[in-house]
N, C-alpha and C positions, 0 to 999 in steps of 0.2 A: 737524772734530775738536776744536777750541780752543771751539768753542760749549758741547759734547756735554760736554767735560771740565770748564766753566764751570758746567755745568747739574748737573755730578753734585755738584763743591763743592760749591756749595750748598745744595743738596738735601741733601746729610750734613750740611752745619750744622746746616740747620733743625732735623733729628733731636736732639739737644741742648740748641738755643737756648733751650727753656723753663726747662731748670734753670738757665742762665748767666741768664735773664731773674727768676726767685723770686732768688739772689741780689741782684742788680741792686735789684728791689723794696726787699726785705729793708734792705741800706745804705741806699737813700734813705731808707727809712723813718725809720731810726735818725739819722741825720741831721735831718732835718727835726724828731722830738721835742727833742734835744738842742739846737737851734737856738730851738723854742720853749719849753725851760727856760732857754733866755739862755746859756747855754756857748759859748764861743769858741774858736774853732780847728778842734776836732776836729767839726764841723758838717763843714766843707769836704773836712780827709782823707776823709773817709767819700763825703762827693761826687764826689771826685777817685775815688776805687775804685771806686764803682760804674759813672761813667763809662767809664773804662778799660776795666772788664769786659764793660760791654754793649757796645762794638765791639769786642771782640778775637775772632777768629776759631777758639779752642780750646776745647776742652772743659775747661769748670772742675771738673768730677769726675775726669778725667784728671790735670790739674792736680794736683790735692789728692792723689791716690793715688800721682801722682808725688814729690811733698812739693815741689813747685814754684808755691807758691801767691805766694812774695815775688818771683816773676820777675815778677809782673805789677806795671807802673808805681803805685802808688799803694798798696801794698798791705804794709803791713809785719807786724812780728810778733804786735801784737793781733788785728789785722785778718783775718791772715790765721787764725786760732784761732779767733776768730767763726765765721769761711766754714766752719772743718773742723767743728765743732760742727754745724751746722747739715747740711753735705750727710753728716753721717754718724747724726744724730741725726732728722731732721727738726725739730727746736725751733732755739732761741736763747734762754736763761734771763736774756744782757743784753736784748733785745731786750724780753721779757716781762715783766721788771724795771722799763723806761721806761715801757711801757703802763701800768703798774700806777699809775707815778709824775704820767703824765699822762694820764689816759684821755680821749683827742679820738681821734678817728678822721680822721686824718692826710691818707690817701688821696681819701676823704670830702670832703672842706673843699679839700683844694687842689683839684679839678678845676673847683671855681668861678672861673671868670675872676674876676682883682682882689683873690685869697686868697692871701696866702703865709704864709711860719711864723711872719714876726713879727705880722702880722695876726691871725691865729690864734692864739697867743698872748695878743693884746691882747682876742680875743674871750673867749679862756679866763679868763684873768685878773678880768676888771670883771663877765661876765655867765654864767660858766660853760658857754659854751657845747661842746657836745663832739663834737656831730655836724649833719647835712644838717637832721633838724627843727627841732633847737636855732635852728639861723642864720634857716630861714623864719618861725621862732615870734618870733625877737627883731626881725626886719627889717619884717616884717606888723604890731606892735605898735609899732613906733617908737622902740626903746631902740637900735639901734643907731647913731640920728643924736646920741648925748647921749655916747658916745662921744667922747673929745676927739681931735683930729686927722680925726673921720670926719665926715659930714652928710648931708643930708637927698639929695644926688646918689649920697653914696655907697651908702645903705641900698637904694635907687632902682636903681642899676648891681649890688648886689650879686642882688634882687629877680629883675632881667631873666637875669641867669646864671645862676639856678637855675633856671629855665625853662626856657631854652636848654638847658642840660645834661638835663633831666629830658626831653627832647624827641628827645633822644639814647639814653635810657636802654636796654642792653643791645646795641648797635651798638656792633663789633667794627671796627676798622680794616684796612683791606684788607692791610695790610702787616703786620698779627698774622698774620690769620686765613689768609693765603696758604703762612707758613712751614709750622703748623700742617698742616695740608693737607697739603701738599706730603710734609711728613715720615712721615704715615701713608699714603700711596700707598706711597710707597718702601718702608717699612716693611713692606706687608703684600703689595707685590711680590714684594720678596725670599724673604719667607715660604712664600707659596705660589703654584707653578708653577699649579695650576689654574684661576687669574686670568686670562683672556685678554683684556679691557678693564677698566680702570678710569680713572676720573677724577674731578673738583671738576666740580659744574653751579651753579647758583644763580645770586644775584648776585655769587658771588664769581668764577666764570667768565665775567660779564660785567665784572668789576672794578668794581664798584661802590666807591665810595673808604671804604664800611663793609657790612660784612652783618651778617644777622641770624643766620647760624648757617650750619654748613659741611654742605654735600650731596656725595657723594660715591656712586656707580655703582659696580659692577662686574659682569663676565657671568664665571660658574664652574659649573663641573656640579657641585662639593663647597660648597655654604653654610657645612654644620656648623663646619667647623674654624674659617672665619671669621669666623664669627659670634660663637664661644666664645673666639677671641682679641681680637677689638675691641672686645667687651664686658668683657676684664679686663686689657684695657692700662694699663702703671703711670699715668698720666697720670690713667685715669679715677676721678672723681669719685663718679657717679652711676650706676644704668643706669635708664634712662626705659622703655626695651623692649628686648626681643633677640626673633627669631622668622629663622626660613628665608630670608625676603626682603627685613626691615628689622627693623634696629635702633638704639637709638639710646642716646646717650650723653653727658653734662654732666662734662666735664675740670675737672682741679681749678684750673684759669683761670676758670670758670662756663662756657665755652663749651660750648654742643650741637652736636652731631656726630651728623651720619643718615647710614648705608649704607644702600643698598639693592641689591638684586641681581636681575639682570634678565634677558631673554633675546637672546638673542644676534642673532636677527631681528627685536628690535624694540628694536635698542639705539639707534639715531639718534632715533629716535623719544621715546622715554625721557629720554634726552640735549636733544633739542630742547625737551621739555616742562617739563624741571625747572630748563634755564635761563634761560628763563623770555626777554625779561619777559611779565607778564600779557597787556600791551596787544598785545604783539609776538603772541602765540600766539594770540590772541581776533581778529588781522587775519588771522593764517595761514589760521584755521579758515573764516570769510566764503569767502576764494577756496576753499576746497573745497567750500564748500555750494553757491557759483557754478557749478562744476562736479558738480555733485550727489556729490559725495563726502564723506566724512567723513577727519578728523583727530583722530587724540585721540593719548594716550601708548602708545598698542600699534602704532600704526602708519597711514600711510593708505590707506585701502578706496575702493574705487571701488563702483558702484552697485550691484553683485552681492554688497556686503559682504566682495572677494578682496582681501588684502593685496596692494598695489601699489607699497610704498614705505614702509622702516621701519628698514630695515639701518642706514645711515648718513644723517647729517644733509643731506651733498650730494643724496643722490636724493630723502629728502622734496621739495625746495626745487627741482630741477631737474624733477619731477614738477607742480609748482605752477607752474611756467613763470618763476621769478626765480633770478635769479644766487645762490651761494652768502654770506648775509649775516655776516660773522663776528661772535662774540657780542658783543664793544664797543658794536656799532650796534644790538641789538635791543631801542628802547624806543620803538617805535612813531613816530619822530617825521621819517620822512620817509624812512626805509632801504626799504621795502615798492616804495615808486615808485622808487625809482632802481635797487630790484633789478630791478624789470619793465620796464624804460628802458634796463638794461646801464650804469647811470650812478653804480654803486657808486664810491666814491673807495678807490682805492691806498692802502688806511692803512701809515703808517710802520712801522716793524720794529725790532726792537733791533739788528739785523742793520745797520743803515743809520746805528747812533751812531756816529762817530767820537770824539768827544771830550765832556767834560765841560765849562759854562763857568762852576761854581758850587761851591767845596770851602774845606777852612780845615786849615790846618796846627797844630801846636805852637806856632809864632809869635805864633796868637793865643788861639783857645779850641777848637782841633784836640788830640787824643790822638795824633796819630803827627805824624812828622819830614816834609817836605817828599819827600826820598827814598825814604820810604816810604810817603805818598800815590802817588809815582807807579808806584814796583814794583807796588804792587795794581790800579792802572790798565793797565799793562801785561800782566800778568796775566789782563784783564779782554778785552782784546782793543781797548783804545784806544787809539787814535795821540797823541792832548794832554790834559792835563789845568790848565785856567787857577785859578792858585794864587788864591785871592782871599781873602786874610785880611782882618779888619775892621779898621776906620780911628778914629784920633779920638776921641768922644767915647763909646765904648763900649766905657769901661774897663774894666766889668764882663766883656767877652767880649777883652780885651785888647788892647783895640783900638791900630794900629799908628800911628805917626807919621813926617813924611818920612823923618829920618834912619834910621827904624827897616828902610824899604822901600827904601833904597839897601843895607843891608847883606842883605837879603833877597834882593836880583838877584843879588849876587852869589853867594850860593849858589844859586840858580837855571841863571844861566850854568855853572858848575860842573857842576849836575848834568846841564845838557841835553849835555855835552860828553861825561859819562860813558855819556849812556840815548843817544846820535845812535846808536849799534849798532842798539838798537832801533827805528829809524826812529819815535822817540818824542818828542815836545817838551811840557816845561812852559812858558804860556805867562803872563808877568808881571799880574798881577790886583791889584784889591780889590776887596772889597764895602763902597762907602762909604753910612756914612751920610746920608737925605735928610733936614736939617731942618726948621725951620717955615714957613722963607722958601724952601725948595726947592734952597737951595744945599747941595755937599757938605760936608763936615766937614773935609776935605784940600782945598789949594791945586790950583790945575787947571795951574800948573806942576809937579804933580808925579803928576796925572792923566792929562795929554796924552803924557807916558811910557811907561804903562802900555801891555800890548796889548789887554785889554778892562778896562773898569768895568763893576762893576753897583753901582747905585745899588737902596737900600733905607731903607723907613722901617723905624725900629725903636722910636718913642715916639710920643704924640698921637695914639693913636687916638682919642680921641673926642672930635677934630676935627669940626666941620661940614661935611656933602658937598662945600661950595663951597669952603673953606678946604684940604681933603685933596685936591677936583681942582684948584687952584692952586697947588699944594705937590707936586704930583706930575707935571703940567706943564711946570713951571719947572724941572725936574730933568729932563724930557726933552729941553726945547729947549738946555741944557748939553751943545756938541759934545762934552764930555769923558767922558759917561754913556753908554755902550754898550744896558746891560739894565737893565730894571726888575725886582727883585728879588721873589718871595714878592711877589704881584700887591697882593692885596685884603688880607692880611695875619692873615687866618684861622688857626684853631688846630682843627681838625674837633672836632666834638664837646664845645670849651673855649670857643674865642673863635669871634666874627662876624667876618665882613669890617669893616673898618671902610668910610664910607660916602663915596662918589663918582660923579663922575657916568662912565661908563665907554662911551657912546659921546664923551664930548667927547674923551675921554684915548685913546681908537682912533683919532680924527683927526689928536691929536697924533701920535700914535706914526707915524701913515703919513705925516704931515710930514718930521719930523723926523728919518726911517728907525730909531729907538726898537728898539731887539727886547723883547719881554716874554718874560717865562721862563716856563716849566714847569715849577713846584718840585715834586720827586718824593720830597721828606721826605714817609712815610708819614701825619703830621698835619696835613700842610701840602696838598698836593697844590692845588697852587695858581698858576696858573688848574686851577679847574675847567673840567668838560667844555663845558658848556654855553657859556662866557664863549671858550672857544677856538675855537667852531664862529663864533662871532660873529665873533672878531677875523681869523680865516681868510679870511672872505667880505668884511672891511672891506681885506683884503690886507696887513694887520699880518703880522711874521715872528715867529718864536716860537722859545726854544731849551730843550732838557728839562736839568735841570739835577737833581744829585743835591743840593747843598747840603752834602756829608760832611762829618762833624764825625771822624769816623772809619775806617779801612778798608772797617770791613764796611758802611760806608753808601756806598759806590762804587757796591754790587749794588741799591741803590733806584732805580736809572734803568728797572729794569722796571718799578716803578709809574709814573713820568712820563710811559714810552713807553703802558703801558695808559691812563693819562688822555689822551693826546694822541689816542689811536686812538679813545676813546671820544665828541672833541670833530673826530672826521671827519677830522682830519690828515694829511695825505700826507707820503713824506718833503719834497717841494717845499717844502713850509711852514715847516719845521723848518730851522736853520743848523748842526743839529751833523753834516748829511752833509757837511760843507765839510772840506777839508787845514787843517792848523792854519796854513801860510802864504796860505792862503784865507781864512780865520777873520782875521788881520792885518791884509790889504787891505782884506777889505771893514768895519774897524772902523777904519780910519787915518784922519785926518780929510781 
């Protein structure tokens, strides 16, 4: 029941989250102009609201209609006059005003790794630059090493990330595009009773950590009605098609959106086809020609051309003689034999988190109160949640100092005294800094306190492989270092991994008993699938971690848990099925 009422939460967030997210945009936006007109101060307010907003859990059109816009932390009486302007006008006349005053395209520029406002700025400024061509035209020419403060690495770094970036282009993050989704099932659930399946296929039902656009099924003996409503939902954009059986649509996100509508005896089949992956469906088909049968998306025929298998996914695949493969595993890369062997791996569940070992409070660069990180954890259906605010030398994210985390335990103890009802424990944390030399940024007298660390790099990426597996090493073999933080240190679609050598750092890590994490920030997702299927079989342990900066990023541990299941994970592998006085022993030195 606590799952079911978990699922429906959010699932009605989602329905919302787009307009608390154009908000969200909107402030940064303005922010970051004002920031590169050299204005001070109210850069930050405006950061400070957007943040807030993008984890709070309410409807911000409720909000406003309530006239409760100033109850949000950050959010005062300009501010909140902005917001209503906007959700009741769709414009912003300040907003328009900036543009006018500085016309860069904001969004543009910053998605390049190594870009920020004052950068951009200095780029506006000296060489006019104002958008994505601009940069490659100045960078390809050579004007942007003449640049005082920049050079001939940086023209060079700036080069490679727009690359990078443009290599991404149109790839949607699995943790957009899921809410999304999620909220037009619901939506045209509730709508219409003549729905009797519906769902997401694609790569975004394989979780893929981006797709290319959201696919979505359903079987109805009435199309009409929903076809004429999915094609003029407020959201949409565009319509690309409308017809009986599909249609299709571009949100005013850019995102594309395909229903299509199917038949009800050949929905597994449909289902198995559209979520693909290619390779996956092109080894399905082999074993049916093996068997002189055919496979396609209507269903599969045996030699007489009789449909023998089409209803559901399970009887295609139990007809094919292999276990039922869940969509995580379906990229051809060795799930086919282990289904025909019975040697599928138990992937882990959300069912099987216990606890978090990765969050940040108000303390340091968290939006809620320590109390209030854990009420939504309990809420969530967690037994711990390990507080780990940042240490030291990351003042920017507010980073904490000893005296500062003696006064932290103590409202900690406090609180566990008050949540022990809910057989719930906060358990003491940070996330320290790893420097150049490997060491942490906090004394390890005041580490070996703590009940877990996670160590993390958060500067010098581009460190030398050898210099980043030495510096990441030397941070493992510190008994005081529990997890390695946000692995390779990726940004999807922004930043690279920075570079290492990652079987030497799998030997450390089974040395030195190391756990690496599963960062299940939506940009982050980090270890990927791949690097976890590795670390599994080197017997490395691993734990999924939400990384929250906010409530509503409590609920990202279902991307974690999809990345872990996508890198063959069982719960065995994973430490968050442990009691959080499990979780203690086995981190004590």
């Amino acid at each position: 029941m606590r799952l079911l009422l978990q699922l429906s939460l959010q699932l009605r967030e989602s329905c919302y989250q787009m307009k608390n997210n154009d908000v969200v945009k909107i402030l940064y936006e303005i922010a970051d102009i004002l920031e590169i007109q050299g204005v001070e101060f109210k850069p930050r307010a405006y950061r400070k609201a957007a943040q807030n907003i993008g984890s709070m859990s309410q409807d911000i059109e409720q909000l406003d209609n309530g006239g409760s816009l100033q109850d949000i932390p950050g959010v005062g009486v300009a501010i909140a006059k902005k917001i209503h302007e906007y959700l009741s006008t769709g414009k912003l006349r300040y907003l328009e005003q900036l543009r006018i005053q500085t016309p860069v395209k904001v969004e543009e520029l910053l998605s390049i790794e190594g870009i920020g406002p004052k950068t951009i700025k200095k780029l506006y400024d000296q060489l006019k630059i104002k958008n994505l061509f601009d940069l490659k035209k100045a960078a390809c020419s050579g004007k942007i090493r003449k640049i005082s403060g920049m050079g001939e690495r940086e023209e060079f770094n700036i080069l490679r990330a727009i690359e990078f970036s443009r290599s991404y282009h149109k790839r949607v993050l699995l943790g957009v595009a899921k809410p999304i989704a999620d909220a037009i099932l619901v939506d045209l659930r509730q709508r219409f009773s003549s729905i009797e399946h519906s769902i997401s296929a694609g790569s975004l039902r394989r979780a893929k950590e981006s797709v290319g656009d959201i696919d979505i099924l359903v079987t109805t003996s009435d199309p009409g009605p929903i076809m004429d409503y999915f094609t003029r939902m407020k959201s949409v954009n565009q319509v690309l098609a409308k017809g009986l059986t599909k249609s299709a649509v571009i949100l005013d996100n850019k995102i594309q959106v395909d229903i299509r509508v199917v038949s009800d005896a050949s929905f597994g089949a449909v289902l198995l086809y559209f979520t693909g992956s290619k390779n996956h469906n092109i080894a399905l088909r082999k074993i049916a020609i093996s068997k002189k049968w055919k496979l396609n998306e209507y269903g599969l025929f045996d030699e007489r051309n009789k449909q023998i298998a089409g209803h559901t996914e399970e009887g295609v695949y139990q007809k094919l003689g292999l276990d039922y493969i869940e969509p995580q595993l379906r990229e051809d890369t060795g799930e086919i034999q282990a289904a025909l062997c019975g040697e599928l791996p138990k992937l882990v569940s959300l069912k099987d988190i216990k606890g978090d070992f990765h969050s940040h409070s108000s303390w340091s660069d968290g939006s809620y109160s320590i109390g209030d990180m854990a009420k939504a954890a309990i809420s969530l259906g967690r037994e711990y949640l390990v507080m780990t605010d940042h240490t030291g030398v990351l003042k920017i994210a507010g980073g904490l100092e000893p005296n500062d985390f003696k006064k932290q335990w103590r409202e900690i103890d406090a609180l566990n005294k008050q949540f022990s009802k809910n057989d719930f424990m906060i358990l003491k944390g940070c996330e320290v800094n790893i420097m150049d030399d490997g060491k942490p940024d906090l004394p390890d007298s005041v580490l070996k306190k703590m009940d877990v660390v996670v160590g993390s790099v958060h500067h010098g990426f581009k460190n030398s492989s050898q210099k980043m597996t030495k510096r990441i090493a030397a941070a493992m073999h510190n008994p005081n270092i529990d997890i390695i933080g946000h692995f390779s240190g990726r940004i999807i679609n922004k930043r690279e991994p920075y570079q290492y050598d990652f079987d030497e750092l799998l030997d450390v890590a089974k040395q030195t008993r190391t756990v690496i994490e599963i960062n299940s920030f939506p940009d982050r997702l980090d270890l990927k699938d791949s690097d976890i299927r590795e670390a599994i079989k080197r017997g490395v342990k691993l734990c999924i971690s939400t990384d929250a900066h906010a409530i509503a990023h409590l609920s990202n541990m279902q991307y974690g848990v999809a990345t872990a299941r996508r890198g063959w994970a069982e719960k065995k592998d994973v430490i968050n099925w442990m009691t959080a006085e499990r979780v203690k022993e086995y981190f004590s030195p």
